[in-house]
C-alpha positions as CSV (number, residue, x, y, z in Angstrom):
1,X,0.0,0.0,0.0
2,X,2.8,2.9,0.8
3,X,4.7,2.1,-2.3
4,X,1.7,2.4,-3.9
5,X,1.0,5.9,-2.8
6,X,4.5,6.5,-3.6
7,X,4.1,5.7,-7.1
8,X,0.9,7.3,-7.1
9,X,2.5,10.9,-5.7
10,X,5.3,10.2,-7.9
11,X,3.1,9.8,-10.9
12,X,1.4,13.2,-10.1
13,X,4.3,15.2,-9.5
14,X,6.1,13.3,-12.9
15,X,2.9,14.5,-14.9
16,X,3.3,18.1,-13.6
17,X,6.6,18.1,-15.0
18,X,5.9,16.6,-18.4
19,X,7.9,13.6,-18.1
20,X,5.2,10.5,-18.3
21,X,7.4,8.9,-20.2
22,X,10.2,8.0,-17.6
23,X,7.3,7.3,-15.3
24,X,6.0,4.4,-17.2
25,X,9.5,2.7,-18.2
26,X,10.3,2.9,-14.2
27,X,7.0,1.3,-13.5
28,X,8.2,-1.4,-15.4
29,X,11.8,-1.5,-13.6
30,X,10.8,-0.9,-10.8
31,X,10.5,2.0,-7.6
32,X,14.5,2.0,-8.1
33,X,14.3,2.9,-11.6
34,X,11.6,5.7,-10.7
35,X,14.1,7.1,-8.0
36,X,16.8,7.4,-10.8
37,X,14.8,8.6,-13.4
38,X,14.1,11.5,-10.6
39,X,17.5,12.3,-10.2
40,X,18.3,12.6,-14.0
41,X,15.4,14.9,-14.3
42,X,15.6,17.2,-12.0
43,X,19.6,17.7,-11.9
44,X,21.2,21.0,-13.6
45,X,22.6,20.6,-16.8
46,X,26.3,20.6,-17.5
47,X,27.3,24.8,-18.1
48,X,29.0,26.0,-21.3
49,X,32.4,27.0,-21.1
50,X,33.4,30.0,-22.0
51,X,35.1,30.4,-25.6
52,X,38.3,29.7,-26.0
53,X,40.1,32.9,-26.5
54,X,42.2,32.8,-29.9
55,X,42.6,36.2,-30.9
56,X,45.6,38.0,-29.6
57,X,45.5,41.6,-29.3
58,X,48.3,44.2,-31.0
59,X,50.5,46.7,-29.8
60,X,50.5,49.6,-32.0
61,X,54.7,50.4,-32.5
62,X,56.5,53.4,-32.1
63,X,57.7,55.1,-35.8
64,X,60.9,56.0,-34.3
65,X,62.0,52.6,-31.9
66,X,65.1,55.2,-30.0
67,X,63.6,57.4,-27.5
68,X,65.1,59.6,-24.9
69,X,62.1,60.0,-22.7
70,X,61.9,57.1,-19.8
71,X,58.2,56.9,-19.7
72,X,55.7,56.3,-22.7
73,X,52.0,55.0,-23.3
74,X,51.8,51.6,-25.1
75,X,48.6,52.1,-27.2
76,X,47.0,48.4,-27.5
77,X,43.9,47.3,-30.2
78,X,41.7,44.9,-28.6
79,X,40.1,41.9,-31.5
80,X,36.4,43.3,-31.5
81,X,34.8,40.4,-30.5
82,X,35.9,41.1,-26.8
83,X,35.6,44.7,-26.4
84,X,33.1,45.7,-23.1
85,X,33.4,42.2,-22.1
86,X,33.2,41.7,-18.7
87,X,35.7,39.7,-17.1
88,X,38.5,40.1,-19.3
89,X,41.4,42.4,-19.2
90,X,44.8,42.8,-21.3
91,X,47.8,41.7,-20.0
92,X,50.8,44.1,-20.8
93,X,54.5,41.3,-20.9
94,X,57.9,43.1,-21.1
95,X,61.1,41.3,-21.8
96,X,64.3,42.8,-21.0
97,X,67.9,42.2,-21.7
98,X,68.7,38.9,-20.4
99,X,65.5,38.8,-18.8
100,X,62.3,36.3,-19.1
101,X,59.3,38.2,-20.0
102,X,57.1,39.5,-17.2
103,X,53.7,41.4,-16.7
104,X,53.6,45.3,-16.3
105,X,50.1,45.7,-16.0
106,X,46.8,44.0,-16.5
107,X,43.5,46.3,-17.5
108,X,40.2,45.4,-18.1
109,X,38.9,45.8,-21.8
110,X,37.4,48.8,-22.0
111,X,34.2,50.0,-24.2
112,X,36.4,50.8,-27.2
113,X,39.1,48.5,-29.5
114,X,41.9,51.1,-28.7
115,X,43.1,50.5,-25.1
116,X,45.7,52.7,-23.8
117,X,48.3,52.1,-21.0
118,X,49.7,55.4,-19.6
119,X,53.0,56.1,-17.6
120,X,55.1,52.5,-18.7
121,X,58.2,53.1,-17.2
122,X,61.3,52.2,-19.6
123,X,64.6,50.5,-18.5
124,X,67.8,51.6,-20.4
125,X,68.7,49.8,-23.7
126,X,65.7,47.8,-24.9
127,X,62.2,47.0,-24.1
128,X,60.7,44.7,-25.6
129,X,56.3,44.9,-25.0
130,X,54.0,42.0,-25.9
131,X,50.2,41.8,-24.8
132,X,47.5,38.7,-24.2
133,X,44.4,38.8,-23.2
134,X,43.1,37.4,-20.6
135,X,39.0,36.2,-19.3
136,X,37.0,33.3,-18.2
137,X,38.1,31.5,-21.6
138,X,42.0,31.4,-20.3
139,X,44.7,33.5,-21.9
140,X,45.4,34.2,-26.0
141,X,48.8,33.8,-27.3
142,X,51.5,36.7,-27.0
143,X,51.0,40.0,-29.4
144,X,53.6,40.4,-31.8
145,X,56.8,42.1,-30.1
146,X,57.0,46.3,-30.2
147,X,59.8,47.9,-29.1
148,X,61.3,50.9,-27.6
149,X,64.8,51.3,-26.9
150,X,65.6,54.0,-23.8
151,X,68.8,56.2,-25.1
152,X,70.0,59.1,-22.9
153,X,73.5,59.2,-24.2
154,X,75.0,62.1,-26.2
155,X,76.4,61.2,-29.6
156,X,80.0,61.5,-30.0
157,X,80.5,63.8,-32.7
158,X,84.5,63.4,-34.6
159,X,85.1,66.4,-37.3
160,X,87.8,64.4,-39.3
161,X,88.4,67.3,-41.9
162,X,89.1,70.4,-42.4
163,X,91.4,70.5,-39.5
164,X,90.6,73.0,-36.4
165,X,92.2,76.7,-37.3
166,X,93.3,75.1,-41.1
167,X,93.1,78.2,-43.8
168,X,91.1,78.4,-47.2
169,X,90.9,81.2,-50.1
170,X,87.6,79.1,-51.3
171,X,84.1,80.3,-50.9
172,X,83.2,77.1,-49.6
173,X,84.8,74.2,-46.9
174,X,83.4,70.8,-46.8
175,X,82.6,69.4,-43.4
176,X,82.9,65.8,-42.9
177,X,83.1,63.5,-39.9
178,X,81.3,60.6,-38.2
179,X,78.5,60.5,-35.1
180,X,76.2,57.9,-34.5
181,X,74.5,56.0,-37.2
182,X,71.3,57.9,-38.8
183,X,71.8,61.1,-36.7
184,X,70.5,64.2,-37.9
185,X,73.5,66.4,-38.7
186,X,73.0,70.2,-38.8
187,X,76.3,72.3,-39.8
188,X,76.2,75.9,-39.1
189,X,78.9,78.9,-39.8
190,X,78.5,80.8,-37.0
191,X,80.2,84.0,-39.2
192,X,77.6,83.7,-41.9
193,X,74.9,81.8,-40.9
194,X,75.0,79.5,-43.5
195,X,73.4,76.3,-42.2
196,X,72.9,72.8,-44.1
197,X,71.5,69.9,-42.5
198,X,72.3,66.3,-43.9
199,X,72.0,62.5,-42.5
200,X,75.0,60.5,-41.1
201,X,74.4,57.0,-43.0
202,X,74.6,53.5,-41.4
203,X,78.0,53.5,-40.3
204,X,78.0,57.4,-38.9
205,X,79.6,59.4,-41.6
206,X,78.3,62.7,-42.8
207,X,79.4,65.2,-45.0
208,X,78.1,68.6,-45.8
209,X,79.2,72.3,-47.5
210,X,78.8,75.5,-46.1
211,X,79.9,78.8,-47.4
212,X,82.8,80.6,-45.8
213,X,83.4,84.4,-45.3
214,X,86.5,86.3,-45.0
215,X,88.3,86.3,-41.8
216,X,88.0,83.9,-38.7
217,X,84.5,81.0,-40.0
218,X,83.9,79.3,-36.3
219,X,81.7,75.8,-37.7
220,X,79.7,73.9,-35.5
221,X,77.7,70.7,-35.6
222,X,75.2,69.7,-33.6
223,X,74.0,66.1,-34.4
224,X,71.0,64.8,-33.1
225,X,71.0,60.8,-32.5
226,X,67.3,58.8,-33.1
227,X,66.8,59.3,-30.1
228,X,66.7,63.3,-29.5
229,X,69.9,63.2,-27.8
230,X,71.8,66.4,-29.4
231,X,75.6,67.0,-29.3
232,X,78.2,69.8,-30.2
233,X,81.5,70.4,-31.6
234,X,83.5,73.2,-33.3
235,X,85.9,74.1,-35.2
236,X,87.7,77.1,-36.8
237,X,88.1,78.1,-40.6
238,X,90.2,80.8,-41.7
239,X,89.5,82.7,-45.1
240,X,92.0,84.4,-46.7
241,X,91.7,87.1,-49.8
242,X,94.2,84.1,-51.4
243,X,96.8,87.2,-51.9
244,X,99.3,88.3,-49.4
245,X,98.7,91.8,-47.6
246,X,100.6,94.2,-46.0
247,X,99.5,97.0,-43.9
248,X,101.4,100.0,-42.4
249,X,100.6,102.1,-39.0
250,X,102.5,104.7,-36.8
251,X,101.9,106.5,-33.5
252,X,102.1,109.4,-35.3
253,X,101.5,110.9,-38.6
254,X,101.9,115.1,-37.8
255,X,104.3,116.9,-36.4
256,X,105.5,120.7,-35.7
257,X,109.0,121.7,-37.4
258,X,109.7,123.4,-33.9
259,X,108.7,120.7,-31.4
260,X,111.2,118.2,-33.4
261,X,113.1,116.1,-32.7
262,X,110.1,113.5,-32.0
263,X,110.3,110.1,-31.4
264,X,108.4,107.9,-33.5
265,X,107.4,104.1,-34.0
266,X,106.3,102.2,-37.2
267,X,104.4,98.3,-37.2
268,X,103.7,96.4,-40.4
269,X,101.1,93.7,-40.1
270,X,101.6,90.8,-42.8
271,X,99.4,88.3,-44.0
272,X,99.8,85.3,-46.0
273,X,97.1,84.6,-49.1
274,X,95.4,82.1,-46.5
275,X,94.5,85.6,-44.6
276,X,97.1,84.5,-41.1
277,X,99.6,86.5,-39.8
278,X,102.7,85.2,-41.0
279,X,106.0,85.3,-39.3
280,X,109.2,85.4,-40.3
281,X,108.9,88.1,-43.5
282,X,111.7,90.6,-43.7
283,X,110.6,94.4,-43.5
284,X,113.1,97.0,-44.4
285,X,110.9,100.3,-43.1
286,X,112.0,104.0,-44.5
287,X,111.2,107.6,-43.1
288,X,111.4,110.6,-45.0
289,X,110.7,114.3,-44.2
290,X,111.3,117.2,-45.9
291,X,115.2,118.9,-45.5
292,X,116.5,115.7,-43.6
293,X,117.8,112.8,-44.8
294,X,116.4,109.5,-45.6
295,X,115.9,107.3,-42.2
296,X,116.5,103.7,-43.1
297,X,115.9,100.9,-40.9
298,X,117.6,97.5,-40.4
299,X,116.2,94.6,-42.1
300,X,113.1,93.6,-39.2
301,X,111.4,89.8,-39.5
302,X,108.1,89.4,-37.7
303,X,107.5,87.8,-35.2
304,X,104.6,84.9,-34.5
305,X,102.0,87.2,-34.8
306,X,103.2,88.5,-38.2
307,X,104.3,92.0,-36.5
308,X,107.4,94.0,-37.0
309,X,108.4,97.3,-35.8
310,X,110.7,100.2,-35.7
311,X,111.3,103.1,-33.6
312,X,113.4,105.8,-34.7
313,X,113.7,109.9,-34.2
314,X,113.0,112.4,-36.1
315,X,115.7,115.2,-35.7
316,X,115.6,119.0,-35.6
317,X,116.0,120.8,-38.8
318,X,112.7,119.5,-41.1
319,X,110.5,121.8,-43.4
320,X,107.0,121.8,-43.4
321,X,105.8,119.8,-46.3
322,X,104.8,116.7,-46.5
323,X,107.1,113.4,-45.8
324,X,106.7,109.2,-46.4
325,X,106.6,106.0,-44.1
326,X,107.4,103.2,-46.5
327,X,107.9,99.6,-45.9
328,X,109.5,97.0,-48.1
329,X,108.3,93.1,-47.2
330,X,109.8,90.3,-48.6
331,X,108.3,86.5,-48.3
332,X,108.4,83.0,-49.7
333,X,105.4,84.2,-51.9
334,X,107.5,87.7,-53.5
335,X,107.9,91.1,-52.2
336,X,105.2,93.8,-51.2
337,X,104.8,97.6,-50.0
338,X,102.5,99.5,-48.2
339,X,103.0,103.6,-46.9
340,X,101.6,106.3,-45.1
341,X,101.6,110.1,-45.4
342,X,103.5,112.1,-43.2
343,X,103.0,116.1,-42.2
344,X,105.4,118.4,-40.9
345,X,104.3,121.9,-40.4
């Protein structure tokens, strides 16, 4: 009787639920086969799993890998089918020099495909990023590598030619040297202001013309590495009028018949057709004035800075009229003059 009113409330409640089927083939096995056919009913089905993630997402890369600054934003594009997913974030990997790789960060997805990561710290020499992403369905494969390489160092900047304080009579000096491979190379003379800006190739060397002007050119190069990281160096470029010169001055050009005798001093300058002082020329100086004789000198060389002088008196007894200061200057490159006006009154 009670395992019939067990069926019977069995039967009711198996209706309710739609399954008469199972009810009947368990009458036929048995109340054990009822109590199992229960238990498969009424237990929750197996869940789905979540989908297995197989896009990775991509790091967008930097146009110029050398940077100088030591913090950046790593800009990351998310595969659209996960964007505003909840649950999943994206993993940002870094491997370093001799390093394994190893997670930075790990942000959720956000509402858009472009994710950005603010304020990655960089280590010196090269960084190498990679990003996964990460949910309920596990972890995708490793981005494709993007990196930056940290580079605070100035370039060393070598001027091979011309040499520093070397001498031209051309219009123009070529400028060549080496710095770091694919600096940007900016030549400037600072007399002029000619500038011209070239690229030092693979292996660092550069070349570039700039106009020179007469007198002292002072060049200088900057280079710039990929990175930012500027440098300097100079050097000097003397211009010459590519003839040699002479030039005469005295302490004193006028004098007064009755205030004589007077004691007076001549310097001749010379320059080589380079435009430097040159020393060792021979100047033979004269003085004349009116009703005295002819003052000759000894022969006078220069000295290092292409300077000779003489000092002599003028004696009592001149006219008024008008005299001459005349130099005579011999070199390697021929013989040249140069005079000045002299006044008695």
């Amino acid at each position: 009787m009670a395992a019939s009113v067990m069926l019977l409330s069995i039967g009711i409640l198996w209706v309710a639920s739609g399954a008469v089927g199972p009810v009947v083939d368990a009458a036929v096995s048995g109340l054990g086969g009822v109590v199992r056919s229960i238990g498969n009913a009424v237990s929750s089905p197996e869940p789905t799993p979540p989908p297995a993630i197989a896009d990775a997402p991509s790091i967008v890369a930097p146009q110029e890998a050398f940077t100088n600054d030591d913090v950046i934003d790593v800009t990351v594009n998310v595969p659209a089918g996960w964007v505003g997913e909840e649950g999943y974030s994206v993993r940002l990997w870094v491997t370093l020099k001799d390093q394994e790789p190893m997670i930075l960060e790990d942000v959720p997805v956000g509402p858009t495909s472009v994710l950005v990561i603010p304020e990655i710290e960089l280590q010196k020499g090269r960084n190498d990023f990679q990003a996964s992403l990460n949910g309920p369905g596990g972890e995708s494969e490793l981005s494709e590598v993007a990196s930056w390489i940290l580079d605070q160092s100035r370039p060393k900047v070598t001027i091979s030619s011309p040499k520093d304080n070397a001498s031209t009579t051309r219009e123009s000096v070529t400028v060549r040297g080496k710095t770091q491979a694919r600096s940007s190379v900016r030549v400037k003379n600072d007399l002029n202001g000619d500038v011209v800006t070239v690229d030092a190739g693979k292996g660092g060397l550069f070349q570039a013309t700039v106009s020179v002007s007469p007198g002292i050119n002072t060049i200088t190069v900057t280079a710039t590495d990929p990175a930012g990281n500027p440098n300097t160096e100079s050097i000097s470029v003397r211009k010459g009028s590519g003839a040699m010169r002479v030039t005469l001055t005295g302490n004193a050009y006028r004098f007064s018949a009755k205030k004589l005798p007077r004691t007076v001093t001549f310097t001749v300058a010379v320059s080589g057709p380079d435009g430097r002082r040159m020393p060792g020329a021979t100047a033979l100086f004269t003085v004349s004035v009116p009703g005295l004789e002819a003052i000759v000198s000894d022969e006078k060389l220069t000295n290092g800075s292409g300077l000779a002088s003489f000092t002599t008196r003028i004696p009592r007894g001149a006219f008024a009229g008008s005299g001459l200061a005349s130099v005579l200057v011999t070199t390697n490159y021929g013989q040249l003059t140069d005079r000045q006006v002299l006044l008695v009154k």
